[in-house]
C-alpha positions in Angstrom: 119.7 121.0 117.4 119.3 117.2 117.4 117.5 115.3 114.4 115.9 111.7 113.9 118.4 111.8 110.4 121.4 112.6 109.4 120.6 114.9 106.3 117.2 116.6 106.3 118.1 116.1 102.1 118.8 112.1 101.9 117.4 109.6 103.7 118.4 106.2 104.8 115.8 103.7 105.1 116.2 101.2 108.2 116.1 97.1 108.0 113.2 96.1 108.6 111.5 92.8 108.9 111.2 91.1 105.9 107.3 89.5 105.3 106.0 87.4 102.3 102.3 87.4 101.4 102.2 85.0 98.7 104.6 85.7 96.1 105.3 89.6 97.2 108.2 90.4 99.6 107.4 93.3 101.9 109.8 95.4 104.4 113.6 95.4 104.9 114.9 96.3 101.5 112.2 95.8 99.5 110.6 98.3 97.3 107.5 100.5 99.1 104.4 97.9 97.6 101.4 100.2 96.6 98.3 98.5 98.4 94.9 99.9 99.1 91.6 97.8 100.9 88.2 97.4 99.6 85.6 100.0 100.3 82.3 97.6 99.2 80.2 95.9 101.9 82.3 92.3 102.0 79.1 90.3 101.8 78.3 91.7 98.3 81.3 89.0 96.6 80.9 90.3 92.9 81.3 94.4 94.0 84.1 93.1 96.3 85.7 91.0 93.8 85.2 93.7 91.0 86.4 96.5 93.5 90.1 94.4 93.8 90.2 94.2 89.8 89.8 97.7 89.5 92.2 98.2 92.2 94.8 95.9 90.3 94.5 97.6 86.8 95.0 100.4 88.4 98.1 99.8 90.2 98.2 98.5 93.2 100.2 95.0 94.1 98.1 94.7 97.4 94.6 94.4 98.1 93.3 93.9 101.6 89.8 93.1 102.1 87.9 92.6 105.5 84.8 90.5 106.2 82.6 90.4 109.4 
């Protein structure tokens, strides 16, 4: 039986391509960035803007927000 992986127990991660939004590094090497995207309706600033702070303090080093 063939597998995509060597061990079904270890894994290896692959190079990537190495991308810089602002001051965070994303891909190759770099650790897995916890990032989320806003839910509010993009034309309502102050839920949208509030929405990423909460999003912030509660961990994530990426939010992605959308508008029309």
């Amino acid at each position: 039986m063939q597998f995509y992986t060597d061990s079904l127990t270890e894994y290896k991660r692959l190079k990537t391509r190495e991308v810089k939004t602002g001051d965070l590094l994303l891909g190759n090497f770099h650790p897995v960035r916890v990032q989320t995207m806003t839910t509010t309706d993009t034309m309502d600033t102050i839920a949208t803007v509030e929405q990423s702070i909460r999003c912030i303090e509660a961990g994530a080093e990426l939010v992605r927000i959308t508008a029309p």
